[in-house]
N, C-alpha and C positions, 0 to 999 in steps of 0.2 A: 365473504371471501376476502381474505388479505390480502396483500402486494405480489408477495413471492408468487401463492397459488395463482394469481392473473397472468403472472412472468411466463408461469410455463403452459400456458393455454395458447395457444399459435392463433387463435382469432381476436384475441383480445392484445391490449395494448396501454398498459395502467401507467397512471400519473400519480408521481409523488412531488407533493408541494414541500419545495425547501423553507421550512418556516422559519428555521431557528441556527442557518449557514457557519461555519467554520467563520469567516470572514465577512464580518457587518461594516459598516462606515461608522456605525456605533451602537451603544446597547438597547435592545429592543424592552419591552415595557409587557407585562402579561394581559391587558386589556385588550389593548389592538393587534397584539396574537392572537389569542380564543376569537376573538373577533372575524379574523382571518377564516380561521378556525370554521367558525359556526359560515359563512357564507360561501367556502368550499363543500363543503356539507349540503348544503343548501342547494348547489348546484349542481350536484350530485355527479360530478365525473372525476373528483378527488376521495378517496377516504382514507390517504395514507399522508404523514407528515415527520417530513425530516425534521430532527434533532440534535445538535452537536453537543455532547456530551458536555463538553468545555470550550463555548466560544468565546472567542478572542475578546470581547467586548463582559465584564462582568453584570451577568441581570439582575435585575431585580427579584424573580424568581427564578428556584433552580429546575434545572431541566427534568431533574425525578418529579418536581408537582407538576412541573406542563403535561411530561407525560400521563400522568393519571388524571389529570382534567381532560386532556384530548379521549383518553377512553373514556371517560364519562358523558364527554359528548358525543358519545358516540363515534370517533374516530381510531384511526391505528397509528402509534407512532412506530418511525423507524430510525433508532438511534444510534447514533456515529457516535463509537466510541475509541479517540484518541489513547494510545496505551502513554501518552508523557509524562505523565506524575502517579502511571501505576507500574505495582511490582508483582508478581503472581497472588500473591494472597489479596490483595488489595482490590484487583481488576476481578475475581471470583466474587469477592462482596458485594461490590458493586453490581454486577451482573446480575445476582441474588436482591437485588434492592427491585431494580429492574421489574426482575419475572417477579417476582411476588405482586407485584401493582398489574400485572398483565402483559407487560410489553415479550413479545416472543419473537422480533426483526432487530435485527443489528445491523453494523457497520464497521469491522476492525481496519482501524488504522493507525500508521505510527504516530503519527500526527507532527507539528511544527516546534520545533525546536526554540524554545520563549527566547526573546532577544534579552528581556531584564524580569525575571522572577519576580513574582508579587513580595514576597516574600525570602525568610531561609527555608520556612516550612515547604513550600510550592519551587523547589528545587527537582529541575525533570530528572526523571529515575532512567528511564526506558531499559528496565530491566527485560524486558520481550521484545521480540517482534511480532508483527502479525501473525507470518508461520507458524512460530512459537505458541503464541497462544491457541493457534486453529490447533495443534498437535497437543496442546494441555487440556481443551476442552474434548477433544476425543478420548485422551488415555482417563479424564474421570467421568466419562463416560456422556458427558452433556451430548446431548444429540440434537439433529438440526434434520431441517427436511419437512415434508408436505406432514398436515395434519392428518394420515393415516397410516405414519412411520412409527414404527415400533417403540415401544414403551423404552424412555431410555432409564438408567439405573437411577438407585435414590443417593446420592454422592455428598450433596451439603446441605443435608435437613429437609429436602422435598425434592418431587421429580420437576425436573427442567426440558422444556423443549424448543428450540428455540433455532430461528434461520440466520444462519452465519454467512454476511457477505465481507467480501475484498474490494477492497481500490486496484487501480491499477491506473499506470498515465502513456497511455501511446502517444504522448503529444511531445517526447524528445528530441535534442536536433542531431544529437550523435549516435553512431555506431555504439558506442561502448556505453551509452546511457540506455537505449531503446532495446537492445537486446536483453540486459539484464533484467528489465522492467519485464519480458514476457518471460524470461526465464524465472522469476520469482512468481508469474503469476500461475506459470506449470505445478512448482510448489504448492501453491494454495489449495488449487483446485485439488491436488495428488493428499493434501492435508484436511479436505473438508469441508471446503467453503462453497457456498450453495448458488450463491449470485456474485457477480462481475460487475461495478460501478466506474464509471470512467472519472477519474480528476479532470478538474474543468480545462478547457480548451476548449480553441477554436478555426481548427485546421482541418475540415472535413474530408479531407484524403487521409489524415491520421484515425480517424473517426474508421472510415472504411476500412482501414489498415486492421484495426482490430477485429472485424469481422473475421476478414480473409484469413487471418491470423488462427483464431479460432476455430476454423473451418479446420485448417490446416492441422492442426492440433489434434481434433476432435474433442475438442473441449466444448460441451453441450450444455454449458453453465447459463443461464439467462444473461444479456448484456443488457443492463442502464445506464442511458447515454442521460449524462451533465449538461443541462442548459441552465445558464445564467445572464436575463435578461439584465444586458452592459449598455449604460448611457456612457458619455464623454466622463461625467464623473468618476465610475466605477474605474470606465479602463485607466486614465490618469491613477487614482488609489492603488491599481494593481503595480503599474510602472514604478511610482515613487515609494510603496512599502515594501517591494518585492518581494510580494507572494510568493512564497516557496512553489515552486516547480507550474508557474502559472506565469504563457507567457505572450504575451497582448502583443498580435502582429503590427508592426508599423502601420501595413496598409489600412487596417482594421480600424488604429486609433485613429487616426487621418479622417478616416469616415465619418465615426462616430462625432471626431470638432465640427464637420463642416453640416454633419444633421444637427447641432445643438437645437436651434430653433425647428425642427421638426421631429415630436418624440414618437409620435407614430412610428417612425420607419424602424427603431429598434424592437419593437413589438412584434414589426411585419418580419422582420431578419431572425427574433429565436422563433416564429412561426413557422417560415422555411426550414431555419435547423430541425425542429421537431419532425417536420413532414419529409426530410431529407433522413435524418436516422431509424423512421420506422421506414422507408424506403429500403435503406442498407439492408435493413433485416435486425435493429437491436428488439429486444424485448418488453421495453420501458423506458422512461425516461423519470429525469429530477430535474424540476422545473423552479426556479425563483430568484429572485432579486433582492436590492438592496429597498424597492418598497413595504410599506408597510401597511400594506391595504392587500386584498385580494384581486382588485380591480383590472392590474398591469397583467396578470397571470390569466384571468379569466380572456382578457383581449386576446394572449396568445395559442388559448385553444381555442377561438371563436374562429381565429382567421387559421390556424392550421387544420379544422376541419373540410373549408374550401382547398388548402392546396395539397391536399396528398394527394392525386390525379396525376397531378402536374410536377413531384416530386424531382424530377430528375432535369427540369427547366432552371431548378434553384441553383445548382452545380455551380456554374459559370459566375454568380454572382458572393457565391459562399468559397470560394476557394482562394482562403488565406494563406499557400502554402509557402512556407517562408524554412524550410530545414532542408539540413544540408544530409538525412540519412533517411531512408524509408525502406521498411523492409520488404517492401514488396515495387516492384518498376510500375511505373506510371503508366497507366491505359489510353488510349485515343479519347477521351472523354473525360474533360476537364473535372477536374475534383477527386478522380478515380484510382484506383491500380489495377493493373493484371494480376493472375494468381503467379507470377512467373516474382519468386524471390529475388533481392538486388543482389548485386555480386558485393561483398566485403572486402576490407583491408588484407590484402595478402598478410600473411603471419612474418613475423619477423624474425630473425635472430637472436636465441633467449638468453636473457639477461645473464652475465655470470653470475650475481647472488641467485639468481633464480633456480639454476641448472646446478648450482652446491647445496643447496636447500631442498633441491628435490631428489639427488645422488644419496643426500644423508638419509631422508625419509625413505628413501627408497632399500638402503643397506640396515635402518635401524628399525623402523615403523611397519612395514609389511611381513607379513609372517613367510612368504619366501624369501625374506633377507637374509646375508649370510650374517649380519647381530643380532639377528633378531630374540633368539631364545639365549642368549650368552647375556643382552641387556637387560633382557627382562628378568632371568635368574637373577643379576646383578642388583636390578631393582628390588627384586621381592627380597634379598638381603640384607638391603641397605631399610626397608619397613619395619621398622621397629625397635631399631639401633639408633640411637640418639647420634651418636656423633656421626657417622654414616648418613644418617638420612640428612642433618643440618647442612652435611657436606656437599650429597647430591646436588642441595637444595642450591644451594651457594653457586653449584657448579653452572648451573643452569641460568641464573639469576646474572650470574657475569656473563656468560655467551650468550644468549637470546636477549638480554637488553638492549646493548648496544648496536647486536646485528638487526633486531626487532623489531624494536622500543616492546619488548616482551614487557606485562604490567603482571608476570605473574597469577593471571586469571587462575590457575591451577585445572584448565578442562580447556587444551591448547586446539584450535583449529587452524593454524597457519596454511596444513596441506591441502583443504579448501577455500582458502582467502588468496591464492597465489603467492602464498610464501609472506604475507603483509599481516600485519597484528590489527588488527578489528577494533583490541581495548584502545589502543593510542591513536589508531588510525582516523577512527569513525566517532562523529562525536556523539549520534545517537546509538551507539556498537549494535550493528544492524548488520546480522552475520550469515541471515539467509538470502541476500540482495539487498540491494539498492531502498532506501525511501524514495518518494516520489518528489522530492523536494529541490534536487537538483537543476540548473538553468547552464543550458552550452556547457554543459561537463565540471561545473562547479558546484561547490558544498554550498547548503543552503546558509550554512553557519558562517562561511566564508567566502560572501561572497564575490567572485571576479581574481581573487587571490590565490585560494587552496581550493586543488581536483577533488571531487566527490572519489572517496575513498574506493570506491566499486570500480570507478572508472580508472583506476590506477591497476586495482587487480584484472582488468579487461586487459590492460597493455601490457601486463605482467604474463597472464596467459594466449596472449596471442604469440608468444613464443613456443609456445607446444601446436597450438591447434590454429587452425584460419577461423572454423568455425566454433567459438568458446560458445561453452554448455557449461550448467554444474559438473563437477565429475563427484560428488560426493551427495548422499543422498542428504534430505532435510536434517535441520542440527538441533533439539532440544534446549527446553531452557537450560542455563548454567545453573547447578547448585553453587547458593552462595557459601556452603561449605565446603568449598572446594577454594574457595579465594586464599591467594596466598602461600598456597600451597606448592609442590611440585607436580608440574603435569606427566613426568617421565615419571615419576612413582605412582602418580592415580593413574596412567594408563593401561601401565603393567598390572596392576592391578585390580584395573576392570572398574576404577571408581567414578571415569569422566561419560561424557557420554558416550562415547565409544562401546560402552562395557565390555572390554577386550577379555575372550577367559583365553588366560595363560596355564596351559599344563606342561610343566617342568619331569621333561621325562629323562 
């Protein structure tokens, strides 16, 4: 039985050993991997092994031979695969690499934005996002789901089947970061994605929060709660590299200096966490460190065997809460929430670019406009008239630039970014929410200086609404023959994704 099928069995409670983490202190060696490996195995309460598709640290072997060694030992790998240096056709081969050696568990995410490129070659694309590709992998048909889901179609030279999970980070400190985060993870789920994995933190009332969250939803997706057995070393690496959207509470580090000389007690502390989020109610858990042994890992299922009993004793001593938003109000019982929602930023006064951007979308772009079929005739006549169409083109290029930073993408979504350009905005152009990358409302790319682009469209739409939601359903990938082009002529058109059909009566 694999990972996912234990996820959804409500007596059981499956461990994945993070073998092969996003973020190492440095490059791990295939020896004392397999090694790992073969004594998980051994001990027979592990059979599933995380893999990052592209960690941070170059191996010595790539993560495609690990994975077909771990099946050969007899294990299951479950692979994170970062979309940074892929583009649709790319990320499909890869995938195809994958399932042909066995592997059928995944992991999409957007992944970290590289500070200095190995290369020109290893230049990040992030032509997708996760949405994106959860919505590319349903429309060619890949299918995802328990091992007695329907035969999915034969799409790129063999049949694929294979479980598709999502990240997600409840562990934000603002309104305008934390909301987005479960707003995009509505998306996912609404797009396909089979299992729920938490980015790491360590705020056990945010932990909860995703629960209730869920609940609230009815979102019945499996949750896998992130544990990462943290010494003083680790947390210092996280503070001084800063880990994208990973955010080591004061109190925490504090603790961790003054246990240096006793490492026991961080064993006993992700022992608690373990016993405290099968408490909450997740599904699973991802268990590992910066060791490269099994031996750190083993300690901490030895000792969270004795404390589930006593799960809810741990509270008081796990609760790092250090944020300034949580969406749900705090309960009489430390580390917890009520189901009772917090109240939000009253909405404000909207912006006048905002309220001219949404008056023109409104008179131009919706079919009960009063231009609506006046521009779009105009459009389909200016289609295939050279000097006409250059001129459109032109037109648009001066006005949406400067009011924009329009990049001409030619498949325009400003009226679901809050009037904000995604291409200039964002530097991973992340058009269906947020990455999980952001810290206190800043871009992972810039950090402490420029807002996380999401978070600027949070304060852009808090002039319409208190409570900001999408108002536009999930956005497809961009064809990139559409780059360059006019989006007011592909929309009329029907070329963007929209596929608006215009009939000229």
């Amino acid at each position: 039985m694999n990972f996912f099928n234990e996820l959804t069995i409500s007596t059981s409670f499956p461990v994945c050993y993070n073998l092969l983490p996003h973020y190492t202190a440095e490059g791990q060696k295939h020896a004392p991997l397999m090694n790992c490996v073969e004594e998980a195995l051994s001990d027979g309460r592990i059979g599933s092994f995380f893999l990052s598709d592209h960690p941070a640290h170059p191996q010595e072997i790539s993560s495609l031979q690990l994975a077909e060694d771990i099946i050969a030992a007899g294990g299951e790998p479950l692979i994170s695969l970062a979309l940074t240096f892929y583009d649709k056709n790319t990320v499909i081969e890869k995938l195809q690499q994958y399932c042909q050696m066995g592997v059928e568990q995944f992991l999409f995410v957007s992944g970290e934005y590289p500070a200095m490129p190995d290369n020109k070659q290893t230049k990040p694309a992030f032509d997708l996002d996760c949405v994106q590709l959860l919505m590319l992998l349903d429309e060619l048909g890949i299918s995802a789901g328990l091992k007695n889901s329907p035969e999915p179609k034969n799409v790129i030279g063999e049949e694929i089947n294979i479980v598709k999970g999502c990240a997600v980070s409840p562990f934000k400190s603002l309104e305008s970061e934390q909301v987005w985060q479960y707003e995009k993870l509505k998306r996912k789920i609404a797009v396909g994605a089979d299992f729920v994995m938490t980015q790491l933190g360590y705020d056990i009332r945010k932990f909860d929060e995703l629960v209730r969250f869920c609940t609230l939803q009815n979102i019945t997706a499996p949750l896998v709660g992130n544990i990462f057995i943290t010494d003083r070393h680790t947390a210092q690496l996280i503070r001084e590299r800063n880990i994208p959207g990973v955010k080591m509470p004061d109190r925490l580090l504090q603790t961790l200096i003054q246990e240096e000389n006793d490492p026991p007690k961080q064993f006993t502390r992700s022992a608690q966490t373990l016993a405290v989020l099968k408490g909450l109610g997740y599904h699973g858990t991802l268990i590992g460190g910066n060791s490269s042994d099994f031996s750190a890992v083993k300690l901490v299922l030895d000792e969270a065997e004795g404390f589930q009993s006593d799960w809810q004793n741990f509270l008081v001593d796990l609760d790092y809460s250090d944020s300034s938003f949580y969406y749900f109000q705090k309960d009489s019982r430390p580390g917890l929430n009520n189901n009772q929602p917090s109240p939000v930023e009253p909405k404000h006064f909207p912006y006048p670019m905002y309220s001219f951007s949404y008056f023109v979308d409104w008179m131009v772009y919706l079919p009960r406009g009063p231009l609506f079929k006046m521009t779009g005739r105009f459009c389909r006549f200016c289609n295939g008239r050279k000097f006409w169409h250059s001129s459109i083109w032109l037109l648009e290029f001066l006005s949406k630039g400067p009011l924009y930073g329009c990049k001409m993408c030619g498949d325009c979504v400003l009226y679901a970014c809050g009037f904000l350009c995604y291409q200039s905005g964002c530097p991973k152009k992340m058009v269906n929410g947020p990455c999980g990358g952001s810290i206190n409302g800043y871009c992972e790319v810039f950090p402490d200086k420029k807002l996380c682009f999401w978070v600027r469209v949070y304060k852009q739409m808090k002039g319409v609404s208190q409570h900001v939601t999408f108002s536009a359903p999930p956005i497809p990938a961009r064809g990139s023959q559409l780059n360059k082009t006019s989006s007011w002529i592909n929309f009329f058109l029907g070329k963007d994704h929209r596929k608006m059909h215009f009939e000229d009566d």
